[in-house]
Each structure stands twice: as C-alpha cells, then as structure tokens.
VOVOPA-421570 format. One record per residue (C-alpha): residue number from 0; residue in three letters; x, y, z. Coordinates in steps of 0.2 Angstrom, whole numbers. Example, Ala and Ser with C-alpha at 12.3 -4.5 7.8 and 13.67 -1.06 7.14 Angstrom:
2
+-----+--------+-------+-------+-------+
: num : residu :  east : north :    up :
+-----+--------+-------+-------+-------+
:   0 :    ALA :    62 :   -22 :    39 :
:   1 :    SER :    68 :    -5 :    36 :
+-----+--------+-------+-------+-------+
// end
This chain:
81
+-----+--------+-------+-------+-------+
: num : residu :  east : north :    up :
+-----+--------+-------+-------+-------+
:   0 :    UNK :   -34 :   -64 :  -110 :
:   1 :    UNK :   -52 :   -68 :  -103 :
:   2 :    UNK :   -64 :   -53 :   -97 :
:   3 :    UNK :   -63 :   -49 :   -78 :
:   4 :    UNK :   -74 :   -37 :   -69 :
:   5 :    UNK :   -55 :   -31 :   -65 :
:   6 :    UNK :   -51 :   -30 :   -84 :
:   7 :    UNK :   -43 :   -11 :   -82 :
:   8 :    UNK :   -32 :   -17 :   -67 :
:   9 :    UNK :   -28 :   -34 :   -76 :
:  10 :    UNK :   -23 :   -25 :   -96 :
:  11 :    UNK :   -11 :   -13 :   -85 :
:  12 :    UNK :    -4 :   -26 :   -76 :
:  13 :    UNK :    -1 :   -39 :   -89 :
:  14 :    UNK :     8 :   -24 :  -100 :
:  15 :    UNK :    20 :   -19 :   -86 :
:  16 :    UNK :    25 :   -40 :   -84 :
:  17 :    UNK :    25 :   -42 :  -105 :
:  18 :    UNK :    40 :   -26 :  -101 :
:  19 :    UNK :    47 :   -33 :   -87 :
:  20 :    UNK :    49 :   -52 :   -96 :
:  21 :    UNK :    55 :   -43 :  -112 :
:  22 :    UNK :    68 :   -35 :  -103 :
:  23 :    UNK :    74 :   -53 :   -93 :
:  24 :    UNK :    68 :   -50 :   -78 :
:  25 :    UNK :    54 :   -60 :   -74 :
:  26 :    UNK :    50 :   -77 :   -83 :
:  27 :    UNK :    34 :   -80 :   -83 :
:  28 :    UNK :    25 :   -94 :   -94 :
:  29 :    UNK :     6 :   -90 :   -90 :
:  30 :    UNK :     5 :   -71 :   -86 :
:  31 :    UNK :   -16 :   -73 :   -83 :
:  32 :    UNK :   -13 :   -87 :   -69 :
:  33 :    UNK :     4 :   -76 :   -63 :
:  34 :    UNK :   -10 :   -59 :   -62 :
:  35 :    UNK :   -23 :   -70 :   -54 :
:  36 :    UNK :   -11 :   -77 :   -41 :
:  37 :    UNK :    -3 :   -58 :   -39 :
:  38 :    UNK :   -22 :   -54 :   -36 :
:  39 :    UNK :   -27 :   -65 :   -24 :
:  40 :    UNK :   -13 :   -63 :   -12 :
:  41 :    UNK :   -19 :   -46 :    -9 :
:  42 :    UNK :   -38 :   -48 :   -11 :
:  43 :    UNK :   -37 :   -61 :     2 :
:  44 :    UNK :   -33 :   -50 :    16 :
:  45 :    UNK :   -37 :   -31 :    10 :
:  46 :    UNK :   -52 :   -34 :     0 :
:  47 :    UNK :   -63 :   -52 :     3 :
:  48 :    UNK :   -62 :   -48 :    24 :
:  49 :    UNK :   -69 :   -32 :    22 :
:  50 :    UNK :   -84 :   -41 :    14 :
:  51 :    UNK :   -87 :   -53 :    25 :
:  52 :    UNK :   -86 :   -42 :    42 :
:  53 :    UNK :   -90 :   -23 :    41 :
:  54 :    UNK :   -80 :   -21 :    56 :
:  55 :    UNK :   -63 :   -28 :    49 :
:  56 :    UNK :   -52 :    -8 :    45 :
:  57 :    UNK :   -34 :   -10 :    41 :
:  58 :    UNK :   -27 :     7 :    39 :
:  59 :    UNK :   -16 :    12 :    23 :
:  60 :    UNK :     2 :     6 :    32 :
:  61 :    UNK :    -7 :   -14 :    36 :
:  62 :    UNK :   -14 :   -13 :    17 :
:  63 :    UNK :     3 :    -5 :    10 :
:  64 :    UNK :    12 :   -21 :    17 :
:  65 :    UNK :     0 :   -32 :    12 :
:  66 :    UNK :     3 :   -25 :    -4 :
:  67 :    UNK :    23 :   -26 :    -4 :
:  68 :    UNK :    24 :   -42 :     5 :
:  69 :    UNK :    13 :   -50 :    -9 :
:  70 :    UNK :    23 :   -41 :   -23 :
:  71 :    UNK :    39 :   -47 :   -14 :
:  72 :    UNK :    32 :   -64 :   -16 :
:  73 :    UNK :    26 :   -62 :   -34 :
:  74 :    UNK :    44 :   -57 :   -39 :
:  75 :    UNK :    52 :   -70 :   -29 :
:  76 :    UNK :    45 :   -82 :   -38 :
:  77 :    UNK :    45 :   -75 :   -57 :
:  78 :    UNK :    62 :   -67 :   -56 :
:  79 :    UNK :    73 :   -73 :   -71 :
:  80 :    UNK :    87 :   -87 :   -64 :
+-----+--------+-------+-------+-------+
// end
C-alpha cells in the first residue's frame, strides 16, 4: 500500500476488508482503489465542501448518512455473489 496522509485511517480499514474477504463476505481484487473509492464517497460531501465554503455545516445526523449511505454502497458493490 502506498503512503497517504490518511495512512492511519487507510491500514485500519484495509485490515477490517482483509477480515471481512477472508471470511467470504466481500470480494474485493484491489482493496487500495476499493478504500479510495470508500473514501471519496464521503470526503465529497463531508469534508472537500467544507473546504471550499466556510459556511457549508452539516450536523452529525446529515454526516452519519452520508457516512452509511456511502457504506451501504461500498457493500453493495463488494459483497460476495
């Protein structure tokens, strides 16, 4: 795995879906694009807006969902078939 300035975050992440492949359930050929794309689906709305206009607040529930629907997404798309 390459170095990210989210390295912590990524290690953590790619050792739960290492678990959660050797168990069968997710399938997942390239786990660094799979975090990255986990990643971006959040970042996009809870972390880049935020960046870009001061003004932009989304209160715990709006970034909860933003966080579950990306998750529900994420699993959609690796689960095992």
């Amino acid at each position: 795995m390459r170095l990210h300035a989210q390295q912590p975050y990524f290690i953590q992440i790619a050792q739960y879906l290492e678990q959660a492949c050797a168990q069968g359930l997710l399938d997942i050929a390239d786990r660094d694009l799979a975090i990255r794309q986990l990643f971006a689906m959040i970042n996009d709305i809870v972390f880049w807006p935020k960046l870009w206009d001061c003004n932009i607040v989304l209160d715990q529930e709006e970034t909860d969902r933003v966080v579950v629907e990306a998750v529900e997404t994420f699993v959609t798309r690796y689960a095992k078939r």
